[in-house]
The first five atom37 places (N, CA, C, CB, O) and aatype in JSON, in Angstrom:
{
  "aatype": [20, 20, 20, 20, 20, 20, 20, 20, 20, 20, 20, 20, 20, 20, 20, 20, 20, 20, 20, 20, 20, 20, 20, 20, 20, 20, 20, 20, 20, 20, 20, 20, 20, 20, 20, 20, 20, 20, 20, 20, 20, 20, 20, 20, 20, 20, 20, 20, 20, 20, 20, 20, 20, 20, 20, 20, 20, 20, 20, 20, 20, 20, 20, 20, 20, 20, 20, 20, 20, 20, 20, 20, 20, 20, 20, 20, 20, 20, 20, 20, 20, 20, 20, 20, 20, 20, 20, 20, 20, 20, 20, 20, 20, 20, 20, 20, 20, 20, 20, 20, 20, 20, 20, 20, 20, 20, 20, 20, 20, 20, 20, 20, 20, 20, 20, 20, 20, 20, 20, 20, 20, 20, 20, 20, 20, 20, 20, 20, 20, 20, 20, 20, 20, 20, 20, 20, 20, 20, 20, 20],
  "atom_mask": [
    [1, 1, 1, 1, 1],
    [1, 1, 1, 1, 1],
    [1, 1, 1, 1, 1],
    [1, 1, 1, 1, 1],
    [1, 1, 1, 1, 1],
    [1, 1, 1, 1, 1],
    [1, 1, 1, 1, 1],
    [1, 1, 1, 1, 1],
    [1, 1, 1, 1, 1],
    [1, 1, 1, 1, 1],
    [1, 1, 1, 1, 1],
    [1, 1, 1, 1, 1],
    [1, 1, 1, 1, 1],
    [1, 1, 1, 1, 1],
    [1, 1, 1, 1, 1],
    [1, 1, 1, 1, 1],
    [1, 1, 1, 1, 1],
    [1, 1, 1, 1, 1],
    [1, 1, 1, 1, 1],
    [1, 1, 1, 1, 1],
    [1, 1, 1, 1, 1],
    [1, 1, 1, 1, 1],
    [1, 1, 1, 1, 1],
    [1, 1, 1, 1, 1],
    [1, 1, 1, 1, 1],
    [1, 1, 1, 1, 1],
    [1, 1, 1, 1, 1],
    [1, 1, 1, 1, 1],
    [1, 1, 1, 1, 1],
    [1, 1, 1, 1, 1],
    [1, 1, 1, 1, 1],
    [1, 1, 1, 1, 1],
    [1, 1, 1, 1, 1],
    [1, 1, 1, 1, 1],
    [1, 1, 1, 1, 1],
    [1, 1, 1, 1, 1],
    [1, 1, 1, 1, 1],
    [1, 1, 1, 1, 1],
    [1, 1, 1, 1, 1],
    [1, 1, 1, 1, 1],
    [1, 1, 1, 1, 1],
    [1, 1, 1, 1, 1],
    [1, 1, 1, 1, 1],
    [1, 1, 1, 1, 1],
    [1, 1, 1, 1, 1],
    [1, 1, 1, 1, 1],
    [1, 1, 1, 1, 1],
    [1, 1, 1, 1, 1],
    [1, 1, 1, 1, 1],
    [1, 1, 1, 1, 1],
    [1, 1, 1, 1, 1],
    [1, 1, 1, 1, 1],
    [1, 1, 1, 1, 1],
    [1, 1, 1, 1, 1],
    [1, 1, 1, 1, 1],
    [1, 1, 1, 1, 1],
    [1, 1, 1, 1, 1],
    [1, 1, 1, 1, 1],
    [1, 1, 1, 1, 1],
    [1, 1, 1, 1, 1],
    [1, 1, 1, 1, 1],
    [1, 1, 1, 1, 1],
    [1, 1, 1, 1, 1],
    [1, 1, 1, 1, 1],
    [1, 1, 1, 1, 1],
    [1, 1, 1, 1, 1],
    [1, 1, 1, 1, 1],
    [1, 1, 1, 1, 1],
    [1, 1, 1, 1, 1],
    [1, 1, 1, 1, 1],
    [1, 1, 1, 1, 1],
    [1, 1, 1, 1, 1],
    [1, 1, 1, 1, 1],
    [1, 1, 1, 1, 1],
    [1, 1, 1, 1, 1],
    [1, 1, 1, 1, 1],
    [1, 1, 1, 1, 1],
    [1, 1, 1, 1, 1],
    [1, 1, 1, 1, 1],
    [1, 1, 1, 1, 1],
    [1, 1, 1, 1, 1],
    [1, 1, 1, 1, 1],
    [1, 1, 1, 1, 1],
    [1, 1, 1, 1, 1],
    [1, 1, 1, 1, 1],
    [1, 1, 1, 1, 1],
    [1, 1, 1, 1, 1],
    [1, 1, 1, 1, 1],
    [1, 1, 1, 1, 1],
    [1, 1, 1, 1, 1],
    [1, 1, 1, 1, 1],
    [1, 1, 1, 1, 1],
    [1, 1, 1, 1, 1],
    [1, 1, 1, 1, 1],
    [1, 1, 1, 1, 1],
    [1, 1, 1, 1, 1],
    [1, 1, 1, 1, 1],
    [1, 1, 1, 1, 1],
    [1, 1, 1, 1, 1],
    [1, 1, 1, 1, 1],
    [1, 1, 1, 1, 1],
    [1, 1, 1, 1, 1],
    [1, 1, 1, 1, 1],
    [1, 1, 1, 1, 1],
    [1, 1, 1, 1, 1],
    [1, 1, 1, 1, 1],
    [1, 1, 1, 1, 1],
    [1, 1, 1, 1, 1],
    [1, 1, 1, 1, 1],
    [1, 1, 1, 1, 1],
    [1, 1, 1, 1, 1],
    [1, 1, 1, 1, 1],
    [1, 1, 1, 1, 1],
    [1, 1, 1, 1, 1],
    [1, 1, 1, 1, 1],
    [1, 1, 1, 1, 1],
    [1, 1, 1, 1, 1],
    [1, 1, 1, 1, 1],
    [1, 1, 1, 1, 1],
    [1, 1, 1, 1, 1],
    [1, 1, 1, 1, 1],
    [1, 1, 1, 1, 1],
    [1, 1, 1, 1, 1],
    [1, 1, 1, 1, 1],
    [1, 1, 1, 1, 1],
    [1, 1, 1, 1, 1],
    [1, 1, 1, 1, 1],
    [1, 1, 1, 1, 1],
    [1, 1, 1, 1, 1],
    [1, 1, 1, 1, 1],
    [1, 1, 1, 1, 1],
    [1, 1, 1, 1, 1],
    [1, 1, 1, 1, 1],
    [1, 1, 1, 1, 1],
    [1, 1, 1, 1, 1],
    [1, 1, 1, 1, 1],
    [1, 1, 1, 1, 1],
    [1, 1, 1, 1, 1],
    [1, 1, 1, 1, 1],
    [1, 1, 1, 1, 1]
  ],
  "atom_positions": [
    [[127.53, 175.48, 73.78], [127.43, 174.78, 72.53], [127.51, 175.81, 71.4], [126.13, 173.95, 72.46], [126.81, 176.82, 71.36]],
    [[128.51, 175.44, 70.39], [128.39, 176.29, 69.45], [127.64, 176.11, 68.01], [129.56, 176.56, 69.31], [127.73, 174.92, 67.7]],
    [[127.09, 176.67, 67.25], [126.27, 176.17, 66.48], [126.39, 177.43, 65.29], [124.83, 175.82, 67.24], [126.08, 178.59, 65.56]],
    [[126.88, 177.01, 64.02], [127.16, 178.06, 62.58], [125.93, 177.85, 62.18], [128.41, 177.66, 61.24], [125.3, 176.86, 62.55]],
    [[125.56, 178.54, 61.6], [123.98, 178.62, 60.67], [124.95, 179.11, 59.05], [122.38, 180.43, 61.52], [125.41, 180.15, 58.57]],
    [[124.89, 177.82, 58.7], [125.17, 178.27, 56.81], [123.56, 178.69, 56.22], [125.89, 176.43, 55.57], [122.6, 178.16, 55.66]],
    [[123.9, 179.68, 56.63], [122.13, 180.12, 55.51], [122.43, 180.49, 53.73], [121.19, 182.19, 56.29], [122.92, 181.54, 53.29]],
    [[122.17, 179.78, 53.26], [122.2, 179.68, 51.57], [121.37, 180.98, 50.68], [121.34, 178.1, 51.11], [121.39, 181.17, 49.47]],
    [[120.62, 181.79, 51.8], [119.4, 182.66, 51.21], [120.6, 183.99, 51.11], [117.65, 182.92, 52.49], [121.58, 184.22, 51.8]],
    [[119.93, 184.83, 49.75], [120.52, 186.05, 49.88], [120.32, 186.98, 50.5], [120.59, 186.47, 49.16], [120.96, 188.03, 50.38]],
    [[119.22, 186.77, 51.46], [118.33, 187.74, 52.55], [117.67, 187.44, 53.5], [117.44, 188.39, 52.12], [116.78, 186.59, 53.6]],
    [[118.1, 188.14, 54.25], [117.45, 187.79, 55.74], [115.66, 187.65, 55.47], [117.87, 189.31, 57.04], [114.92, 188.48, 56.0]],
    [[115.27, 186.88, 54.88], [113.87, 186.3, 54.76], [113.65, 185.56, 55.45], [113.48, 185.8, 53.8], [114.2, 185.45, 56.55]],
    [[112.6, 184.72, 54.93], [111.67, 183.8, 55.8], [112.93, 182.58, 56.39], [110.16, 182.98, 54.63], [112.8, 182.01, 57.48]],
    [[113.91, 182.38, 55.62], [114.97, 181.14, 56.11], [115.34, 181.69, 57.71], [116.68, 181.02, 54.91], [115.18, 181.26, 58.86]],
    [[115.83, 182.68, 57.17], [116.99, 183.7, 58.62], [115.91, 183.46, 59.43], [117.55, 185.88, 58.52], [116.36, 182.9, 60.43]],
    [[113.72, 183.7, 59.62], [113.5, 184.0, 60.27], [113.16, 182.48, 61.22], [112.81, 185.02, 59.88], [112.88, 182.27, 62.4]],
    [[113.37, 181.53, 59.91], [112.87, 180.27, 60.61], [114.03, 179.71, 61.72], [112.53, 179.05, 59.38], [113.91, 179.1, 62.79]],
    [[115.12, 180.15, 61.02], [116.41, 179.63, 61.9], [116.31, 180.41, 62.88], [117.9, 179.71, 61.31], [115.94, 179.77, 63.87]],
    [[116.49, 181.72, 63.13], [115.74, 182.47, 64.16], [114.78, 181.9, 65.6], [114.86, 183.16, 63.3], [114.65, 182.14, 66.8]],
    [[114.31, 181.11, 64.67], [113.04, 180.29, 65.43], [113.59, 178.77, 66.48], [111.85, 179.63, 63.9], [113.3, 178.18, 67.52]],
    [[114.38, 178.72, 65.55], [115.25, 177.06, 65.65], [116.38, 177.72, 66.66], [116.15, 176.2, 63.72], [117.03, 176.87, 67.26]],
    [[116.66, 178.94, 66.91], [117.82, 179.0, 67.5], [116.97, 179.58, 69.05], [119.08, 180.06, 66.59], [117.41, 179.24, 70.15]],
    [[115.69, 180.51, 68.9], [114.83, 180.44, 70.16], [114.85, 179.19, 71.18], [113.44, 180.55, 69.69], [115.37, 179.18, 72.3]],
    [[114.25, 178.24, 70.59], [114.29, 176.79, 70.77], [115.15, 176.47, 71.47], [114.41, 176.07, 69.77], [115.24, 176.44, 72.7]],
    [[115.93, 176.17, 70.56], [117.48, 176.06, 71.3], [117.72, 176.85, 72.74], [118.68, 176.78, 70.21], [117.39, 176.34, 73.81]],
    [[118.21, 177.93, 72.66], [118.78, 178.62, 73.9], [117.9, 177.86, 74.87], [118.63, 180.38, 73.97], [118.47, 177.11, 75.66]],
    [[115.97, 178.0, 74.93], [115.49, 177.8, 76.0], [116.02, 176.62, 76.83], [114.29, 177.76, 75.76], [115.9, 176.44, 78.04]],
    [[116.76, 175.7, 75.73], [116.86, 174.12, 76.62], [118.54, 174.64, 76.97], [116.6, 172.11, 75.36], [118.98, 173.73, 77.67]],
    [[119.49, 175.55, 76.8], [120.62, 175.55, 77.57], [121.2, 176.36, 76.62], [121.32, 174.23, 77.98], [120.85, 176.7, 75.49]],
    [[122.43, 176.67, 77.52], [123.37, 177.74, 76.84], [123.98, 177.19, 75.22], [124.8, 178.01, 78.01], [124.63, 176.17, 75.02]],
    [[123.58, 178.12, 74.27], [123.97, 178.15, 72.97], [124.26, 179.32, 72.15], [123.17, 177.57, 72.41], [123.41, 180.2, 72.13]],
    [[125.5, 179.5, 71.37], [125.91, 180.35, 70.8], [125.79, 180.42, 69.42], [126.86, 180.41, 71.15], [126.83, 180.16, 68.81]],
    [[124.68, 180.75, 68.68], [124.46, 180.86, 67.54], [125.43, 181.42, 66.62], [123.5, 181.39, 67.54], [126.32, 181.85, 67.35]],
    [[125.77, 181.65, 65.29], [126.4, 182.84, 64.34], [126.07, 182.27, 63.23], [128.01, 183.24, 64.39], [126.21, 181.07, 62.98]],
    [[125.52, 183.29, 62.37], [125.1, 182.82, 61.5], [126.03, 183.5, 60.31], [123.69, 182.95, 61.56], [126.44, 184.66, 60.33]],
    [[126.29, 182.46, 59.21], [127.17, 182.81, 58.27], [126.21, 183.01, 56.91], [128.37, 181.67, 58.18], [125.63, 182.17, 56.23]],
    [[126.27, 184.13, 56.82], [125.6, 184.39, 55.57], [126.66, 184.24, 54.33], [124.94, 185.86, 55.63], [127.75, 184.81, 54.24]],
    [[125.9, 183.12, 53.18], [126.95, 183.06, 52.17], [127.07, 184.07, 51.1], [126.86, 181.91, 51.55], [127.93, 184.27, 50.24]],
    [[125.93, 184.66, 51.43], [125.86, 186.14, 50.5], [126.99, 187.02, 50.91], [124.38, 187.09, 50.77], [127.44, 187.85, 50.13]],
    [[127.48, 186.85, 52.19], [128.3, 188.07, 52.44], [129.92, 187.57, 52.58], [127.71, 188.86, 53.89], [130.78, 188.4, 52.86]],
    [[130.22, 186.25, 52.37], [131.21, 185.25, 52.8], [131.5, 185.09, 50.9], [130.48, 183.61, 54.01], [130.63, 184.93, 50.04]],
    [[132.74, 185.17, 50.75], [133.89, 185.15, 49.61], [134.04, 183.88, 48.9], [135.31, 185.43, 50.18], [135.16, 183.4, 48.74]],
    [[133.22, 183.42, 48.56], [133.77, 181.5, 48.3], [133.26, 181.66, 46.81], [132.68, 179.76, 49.48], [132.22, 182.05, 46.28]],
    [[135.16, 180.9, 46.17], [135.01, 181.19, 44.63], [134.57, 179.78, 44.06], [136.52, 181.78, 43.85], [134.91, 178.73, 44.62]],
    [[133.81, 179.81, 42.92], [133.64, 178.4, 42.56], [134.63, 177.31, 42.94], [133.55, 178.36, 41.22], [135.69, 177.77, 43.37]],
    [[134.54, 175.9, 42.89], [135.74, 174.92, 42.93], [135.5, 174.73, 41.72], [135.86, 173.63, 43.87], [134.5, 174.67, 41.0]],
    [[136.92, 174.63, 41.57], [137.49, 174.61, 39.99], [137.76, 172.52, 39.02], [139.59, 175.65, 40.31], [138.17, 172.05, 37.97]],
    [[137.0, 171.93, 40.72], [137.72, 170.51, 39.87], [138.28, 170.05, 39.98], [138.14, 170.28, 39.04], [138.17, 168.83, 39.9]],
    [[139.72, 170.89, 40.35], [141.22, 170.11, 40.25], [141.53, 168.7, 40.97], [142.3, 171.06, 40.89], [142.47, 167.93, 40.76]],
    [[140.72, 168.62, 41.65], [140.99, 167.48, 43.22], [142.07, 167.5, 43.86], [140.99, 165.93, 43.05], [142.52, 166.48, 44.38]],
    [[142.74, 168.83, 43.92], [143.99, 168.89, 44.64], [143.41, 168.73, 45.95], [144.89, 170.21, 44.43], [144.04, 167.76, 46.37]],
    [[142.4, 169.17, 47.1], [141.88, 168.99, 47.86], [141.98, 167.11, 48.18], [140.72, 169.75, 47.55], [142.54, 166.68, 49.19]],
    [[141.65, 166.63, 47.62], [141.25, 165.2, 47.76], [142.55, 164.63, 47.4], [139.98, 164.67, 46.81], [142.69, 163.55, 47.96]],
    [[143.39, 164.92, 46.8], [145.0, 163.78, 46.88], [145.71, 164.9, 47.61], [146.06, 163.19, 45.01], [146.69, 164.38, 47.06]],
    [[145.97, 165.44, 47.99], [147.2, 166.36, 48.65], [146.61, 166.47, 49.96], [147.56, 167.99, 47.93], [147.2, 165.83, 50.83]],
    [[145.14, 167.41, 50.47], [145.02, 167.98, 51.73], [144.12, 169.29, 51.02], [146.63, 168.3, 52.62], [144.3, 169.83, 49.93]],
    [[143.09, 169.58, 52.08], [142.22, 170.89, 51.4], [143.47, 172.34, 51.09], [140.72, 171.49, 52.87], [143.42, 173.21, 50.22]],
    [[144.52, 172.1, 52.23], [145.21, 173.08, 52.29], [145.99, 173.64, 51.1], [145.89, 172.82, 53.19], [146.37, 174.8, 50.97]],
    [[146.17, 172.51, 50.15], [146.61, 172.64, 48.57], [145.62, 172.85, 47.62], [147.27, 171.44, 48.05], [145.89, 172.58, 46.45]],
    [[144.46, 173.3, 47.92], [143.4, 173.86, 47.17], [143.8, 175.51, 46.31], [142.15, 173.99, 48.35], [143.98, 176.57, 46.93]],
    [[143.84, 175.39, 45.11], [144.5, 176.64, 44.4], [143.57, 177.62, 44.77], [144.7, 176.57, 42.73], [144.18, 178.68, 44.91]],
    [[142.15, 177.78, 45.02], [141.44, 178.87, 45.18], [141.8, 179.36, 46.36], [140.14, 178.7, 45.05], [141.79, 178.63, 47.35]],
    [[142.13, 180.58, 46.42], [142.43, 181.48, 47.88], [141.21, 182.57, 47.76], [144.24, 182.4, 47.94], [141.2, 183.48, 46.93]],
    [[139.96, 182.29, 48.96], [138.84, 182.58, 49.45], [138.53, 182.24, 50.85], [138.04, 182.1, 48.7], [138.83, 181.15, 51.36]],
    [[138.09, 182.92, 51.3], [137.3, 182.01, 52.61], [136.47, 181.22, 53.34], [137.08, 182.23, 53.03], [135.75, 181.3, 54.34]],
    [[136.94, 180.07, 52.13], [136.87, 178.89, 52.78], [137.56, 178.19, 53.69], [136.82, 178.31, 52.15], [137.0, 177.17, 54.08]],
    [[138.59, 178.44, 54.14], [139.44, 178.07, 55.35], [138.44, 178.56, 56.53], [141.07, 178.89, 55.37], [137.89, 177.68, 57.19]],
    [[138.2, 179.82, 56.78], [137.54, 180.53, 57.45], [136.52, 179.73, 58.27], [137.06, 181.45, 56.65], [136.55, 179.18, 59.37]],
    [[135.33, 179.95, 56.99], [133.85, 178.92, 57.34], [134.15, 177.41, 57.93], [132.89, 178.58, 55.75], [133.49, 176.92, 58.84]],
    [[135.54, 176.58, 57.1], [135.54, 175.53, 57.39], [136.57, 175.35, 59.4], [136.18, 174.85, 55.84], [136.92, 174.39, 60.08]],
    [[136.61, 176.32, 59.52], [137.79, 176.43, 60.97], [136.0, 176.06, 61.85], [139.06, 178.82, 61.46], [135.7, 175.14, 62.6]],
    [[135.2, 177.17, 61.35], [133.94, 177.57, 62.3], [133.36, 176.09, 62.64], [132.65, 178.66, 61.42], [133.01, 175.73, 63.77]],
    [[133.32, 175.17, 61.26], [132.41, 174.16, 61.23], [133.38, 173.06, 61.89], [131.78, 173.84, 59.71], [132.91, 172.07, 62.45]],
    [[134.37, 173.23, 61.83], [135.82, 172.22, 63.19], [135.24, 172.75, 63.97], [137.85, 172.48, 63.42], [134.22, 172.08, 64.12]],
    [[135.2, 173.79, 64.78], [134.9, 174.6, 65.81], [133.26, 174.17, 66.42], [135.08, 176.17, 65.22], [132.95, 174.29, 67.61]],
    [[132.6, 173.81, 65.67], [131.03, 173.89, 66.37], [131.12, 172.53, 66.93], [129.5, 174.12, 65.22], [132.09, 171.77, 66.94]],
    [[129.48, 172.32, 67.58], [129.35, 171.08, 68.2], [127.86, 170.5, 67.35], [129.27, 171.29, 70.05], [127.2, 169.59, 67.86]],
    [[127.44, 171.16, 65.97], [126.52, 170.83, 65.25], [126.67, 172.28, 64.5], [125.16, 170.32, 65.99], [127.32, 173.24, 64.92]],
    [[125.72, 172.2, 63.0], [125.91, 173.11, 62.11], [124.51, 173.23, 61.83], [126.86, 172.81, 61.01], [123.97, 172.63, 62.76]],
    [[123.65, 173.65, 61.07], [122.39, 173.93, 61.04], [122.97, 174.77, 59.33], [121.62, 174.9, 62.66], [123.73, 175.73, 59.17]],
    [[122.05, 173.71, 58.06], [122.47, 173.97, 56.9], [120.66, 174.7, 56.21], [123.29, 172.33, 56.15], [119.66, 174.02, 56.0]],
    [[120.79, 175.8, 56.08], [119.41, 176.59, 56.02], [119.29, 177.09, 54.1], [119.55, 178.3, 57.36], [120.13, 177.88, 53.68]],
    [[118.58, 176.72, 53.48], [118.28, 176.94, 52.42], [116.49, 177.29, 51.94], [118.92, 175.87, 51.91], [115.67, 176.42, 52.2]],
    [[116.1, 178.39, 51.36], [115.06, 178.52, 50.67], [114.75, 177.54, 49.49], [115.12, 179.73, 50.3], [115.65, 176.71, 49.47]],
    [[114.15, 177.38, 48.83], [113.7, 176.75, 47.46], [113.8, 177.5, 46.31], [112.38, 176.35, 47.47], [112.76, 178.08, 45.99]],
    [[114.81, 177.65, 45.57], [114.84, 178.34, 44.13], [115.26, 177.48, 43.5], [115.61, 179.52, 43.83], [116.19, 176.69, 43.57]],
    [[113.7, 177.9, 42.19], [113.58, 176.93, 40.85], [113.91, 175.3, 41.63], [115.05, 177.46, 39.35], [114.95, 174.64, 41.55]],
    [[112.67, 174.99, 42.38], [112.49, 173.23, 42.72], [114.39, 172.86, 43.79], [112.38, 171.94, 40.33], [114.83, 171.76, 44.11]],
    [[114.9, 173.93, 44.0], [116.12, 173.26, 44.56], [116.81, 174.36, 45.54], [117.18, 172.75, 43.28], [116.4, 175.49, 45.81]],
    [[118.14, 173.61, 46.06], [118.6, 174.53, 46.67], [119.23, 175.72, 46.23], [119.17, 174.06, 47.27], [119.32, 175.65, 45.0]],
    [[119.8, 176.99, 46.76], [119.69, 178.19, 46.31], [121.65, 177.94, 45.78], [119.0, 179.56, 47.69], [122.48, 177.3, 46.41]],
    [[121.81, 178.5, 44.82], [122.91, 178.76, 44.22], [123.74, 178.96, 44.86], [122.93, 179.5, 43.52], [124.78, 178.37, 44.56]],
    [[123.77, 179.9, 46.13], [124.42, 180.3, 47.15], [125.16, 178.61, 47.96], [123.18, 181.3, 48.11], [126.36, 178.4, 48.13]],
    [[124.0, 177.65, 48.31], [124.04, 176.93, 48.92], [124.63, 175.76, 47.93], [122.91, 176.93, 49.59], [125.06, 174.77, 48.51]],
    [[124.67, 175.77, 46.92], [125.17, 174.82, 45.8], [126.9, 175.4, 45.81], [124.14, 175.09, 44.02], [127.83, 174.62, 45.98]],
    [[127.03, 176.37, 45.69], [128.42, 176.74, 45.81], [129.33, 176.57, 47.18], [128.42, 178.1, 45.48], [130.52, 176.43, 47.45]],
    [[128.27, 176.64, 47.8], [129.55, 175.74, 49.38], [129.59, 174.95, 49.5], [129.58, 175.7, 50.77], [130.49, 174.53, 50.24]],
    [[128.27, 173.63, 48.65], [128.5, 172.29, 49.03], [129.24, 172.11, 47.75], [127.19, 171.3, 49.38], [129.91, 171.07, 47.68]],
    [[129.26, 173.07, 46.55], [130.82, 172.24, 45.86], [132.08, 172.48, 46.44], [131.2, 172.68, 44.33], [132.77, 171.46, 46.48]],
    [[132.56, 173.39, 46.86], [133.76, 174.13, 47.5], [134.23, 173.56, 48.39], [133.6, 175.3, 47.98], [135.42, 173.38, 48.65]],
    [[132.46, 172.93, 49.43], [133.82, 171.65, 50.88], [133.09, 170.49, 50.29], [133.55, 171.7, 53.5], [132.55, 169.77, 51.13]],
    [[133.01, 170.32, 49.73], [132.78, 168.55, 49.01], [133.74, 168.27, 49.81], [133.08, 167.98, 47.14], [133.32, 167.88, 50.9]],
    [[135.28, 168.34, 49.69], [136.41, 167.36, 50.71], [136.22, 167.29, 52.11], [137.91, 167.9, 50.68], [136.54, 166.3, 52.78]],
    [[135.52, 168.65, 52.73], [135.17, 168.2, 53.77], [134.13, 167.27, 54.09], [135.05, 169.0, 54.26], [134.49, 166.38, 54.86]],
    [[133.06, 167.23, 53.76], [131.81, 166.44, 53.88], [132.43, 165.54, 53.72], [130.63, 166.56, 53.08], [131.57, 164.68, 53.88]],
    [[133.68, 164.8, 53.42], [134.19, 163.43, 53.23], [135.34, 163.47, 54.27], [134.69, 163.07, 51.63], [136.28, 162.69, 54.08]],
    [[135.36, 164.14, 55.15], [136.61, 163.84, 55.87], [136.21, 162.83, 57.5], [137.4, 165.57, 56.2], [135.03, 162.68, 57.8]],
    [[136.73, 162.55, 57.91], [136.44, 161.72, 58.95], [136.35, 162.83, 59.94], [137.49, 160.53, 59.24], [135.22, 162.88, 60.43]],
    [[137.13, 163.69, 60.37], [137.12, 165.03, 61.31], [135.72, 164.82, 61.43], [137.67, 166.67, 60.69], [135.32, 164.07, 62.33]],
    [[134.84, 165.41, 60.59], [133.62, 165.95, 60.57], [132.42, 164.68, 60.62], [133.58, 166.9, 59.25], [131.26, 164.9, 60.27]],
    [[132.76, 163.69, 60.96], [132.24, 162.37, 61.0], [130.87, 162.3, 62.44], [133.78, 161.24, 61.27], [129.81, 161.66, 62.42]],
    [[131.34, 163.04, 63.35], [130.79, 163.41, 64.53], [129.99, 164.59, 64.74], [131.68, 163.47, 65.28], [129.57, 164.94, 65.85]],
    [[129.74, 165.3, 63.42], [129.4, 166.44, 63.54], [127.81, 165.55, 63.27], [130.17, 167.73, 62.52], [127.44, 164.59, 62.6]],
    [[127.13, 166.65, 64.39], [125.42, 167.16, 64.27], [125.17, 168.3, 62.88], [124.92, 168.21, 66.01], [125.67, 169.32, 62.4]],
    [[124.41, 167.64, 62.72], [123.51, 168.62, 61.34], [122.06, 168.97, 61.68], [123.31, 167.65, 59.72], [121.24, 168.15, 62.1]],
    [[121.86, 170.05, 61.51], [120.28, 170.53, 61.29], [120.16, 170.72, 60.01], [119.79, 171.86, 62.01], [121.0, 171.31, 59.33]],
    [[118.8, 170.1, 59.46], [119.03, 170.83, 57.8], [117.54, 171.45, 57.88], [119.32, 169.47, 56.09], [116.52, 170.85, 58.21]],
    [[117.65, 172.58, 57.55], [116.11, 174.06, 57.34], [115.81, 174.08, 55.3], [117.14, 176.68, 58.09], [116.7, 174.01, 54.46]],
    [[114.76, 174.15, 55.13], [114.29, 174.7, 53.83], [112.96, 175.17, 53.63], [114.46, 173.79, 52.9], [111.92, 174.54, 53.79]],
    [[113.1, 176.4, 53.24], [111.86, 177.19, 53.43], [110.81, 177.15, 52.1], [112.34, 178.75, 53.75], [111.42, 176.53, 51.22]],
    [[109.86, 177.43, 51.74], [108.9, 177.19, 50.49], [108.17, 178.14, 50.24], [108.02, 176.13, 50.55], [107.68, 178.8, 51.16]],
    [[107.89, 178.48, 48.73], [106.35, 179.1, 49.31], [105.45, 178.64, 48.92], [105.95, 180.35, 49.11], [104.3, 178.98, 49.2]],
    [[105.88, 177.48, 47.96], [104.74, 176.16, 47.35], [105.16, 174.98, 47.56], [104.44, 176.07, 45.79], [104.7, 174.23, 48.42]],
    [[106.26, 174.64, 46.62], [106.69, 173.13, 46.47], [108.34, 173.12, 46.25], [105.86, 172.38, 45.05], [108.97, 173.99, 45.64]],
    [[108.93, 171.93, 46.89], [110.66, 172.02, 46.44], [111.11, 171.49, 47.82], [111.47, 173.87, 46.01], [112.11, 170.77, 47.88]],
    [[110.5, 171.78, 48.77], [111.18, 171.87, 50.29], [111.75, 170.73, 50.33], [110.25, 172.06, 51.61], [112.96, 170.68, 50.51]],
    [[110.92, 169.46, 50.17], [111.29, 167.78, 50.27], [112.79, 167.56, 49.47], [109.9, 166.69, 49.34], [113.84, 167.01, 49.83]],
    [[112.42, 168.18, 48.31], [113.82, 167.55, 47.22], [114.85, 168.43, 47.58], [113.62, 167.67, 45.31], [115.96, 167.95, 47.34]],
    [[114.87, 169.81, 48.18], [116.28, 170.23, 49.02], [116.34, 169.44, 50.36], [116.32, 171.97, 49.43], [117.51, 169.14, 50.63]],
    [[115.41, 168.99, 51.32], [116.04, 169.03, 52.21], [116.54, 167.07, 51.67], [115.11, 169.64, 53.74], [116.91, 166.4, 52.64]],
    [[116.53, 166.69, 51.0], [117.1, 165.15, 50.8], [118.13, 165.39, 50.14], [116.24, 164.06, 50.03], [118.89, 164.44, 50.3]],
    [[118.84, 166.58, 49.12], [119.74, 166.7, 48.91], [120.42, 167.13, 49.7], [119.78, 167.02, 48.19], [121.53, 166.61, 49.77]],
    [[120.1, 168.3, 50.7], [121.53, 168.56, 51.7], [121.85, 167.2, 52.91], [121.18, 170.26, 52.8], [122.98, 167.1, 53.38]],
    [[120.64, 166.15, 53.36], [120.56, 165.02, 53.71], [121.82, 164.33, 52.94], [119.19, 164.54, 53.47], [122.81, 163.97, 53.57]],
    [[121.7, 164.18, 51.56], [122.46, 163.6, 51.05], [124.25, 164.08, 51.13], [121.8, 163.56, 49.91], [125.13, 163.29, 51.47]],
    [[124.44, 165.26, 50.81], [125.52, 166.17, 51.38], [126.38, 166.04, 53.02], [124.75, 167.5, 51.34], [127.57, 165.87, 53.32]],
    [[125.01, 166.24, 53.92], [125.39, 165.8, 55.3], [125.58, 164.38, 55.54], [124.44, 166.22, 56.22], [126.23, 164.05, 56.53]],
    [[125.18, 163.67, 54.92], [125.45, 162.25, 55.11], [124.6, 161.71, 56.56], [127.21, 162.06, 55.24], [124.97, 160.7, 57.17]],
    [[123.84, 162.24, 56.83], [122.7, 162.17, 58.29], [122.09, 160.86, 58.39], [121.28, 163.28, 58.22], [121.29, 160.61, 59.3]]
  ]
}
């Protein structure tokens, strides 16, 4: 089973260590292949709007970044696991910029079958109102 970890955090902190935890878990009940995509270290330029994505095909998307990349991985898995900390009451900037960038995917039927895990870490308050927005994103 393959499984991407979009972690939204800029550092292997408490998120990386919880998914960490979630991916322990995992293995014990059967063979699983974790990778975790850090968006800190992954190229994805704002989306610009255009909706060329949404009337043409993502493939006519003017931004050239790697988003093709991430989005091959998330065709490729058999569930995704969407990991975000809490900055300022929400999800992390990092994690706001990939759910604007595959907005077209989150709407495609392909991905209709996909498993979601959604992680959000705290160190007070916020956790609830990210994890109902990436809920809302995953469509779960």
């Amino acid at each position: 089973m393959k499984i991407p970890v979009i972690m939204g955090s800029p550092r292997k902190g408490n998120t990386y260590r919880a998914a960490q935890r979630v991916e322990d878990v995992m293995r014990s009940l059967g063979d699983v292949e974790f990778e975790y995509l850090m968006l800190s270290d992954i190229g994805l330029e704002p989306c610009r709007g255009c909706f060329a994505c949404f009337e043409w095909g993502e493939e006519r998307c003017p931004v050239r970044d790697d988003a093709p990349a991430v989005g091959e991985k998330m065709h490729d898995a058999d569930g995704v696991i969407f990991a975000s900390p809490v900055y300022g009451l929400a999800a992390t900037a990092l994690m706001k910029n990939f759910i604007d960038r595959f907005s077209y995917t989150f709407h495609r039927p392909r991905f209709f079958d996909k498993k979601a895990l959604l992680l959000a870490t705290a160190g007070a308050v916020g956790e609830k109102d990210v994890l109902d927005y990436l809920e809302d994103v995953a469509g779960i």
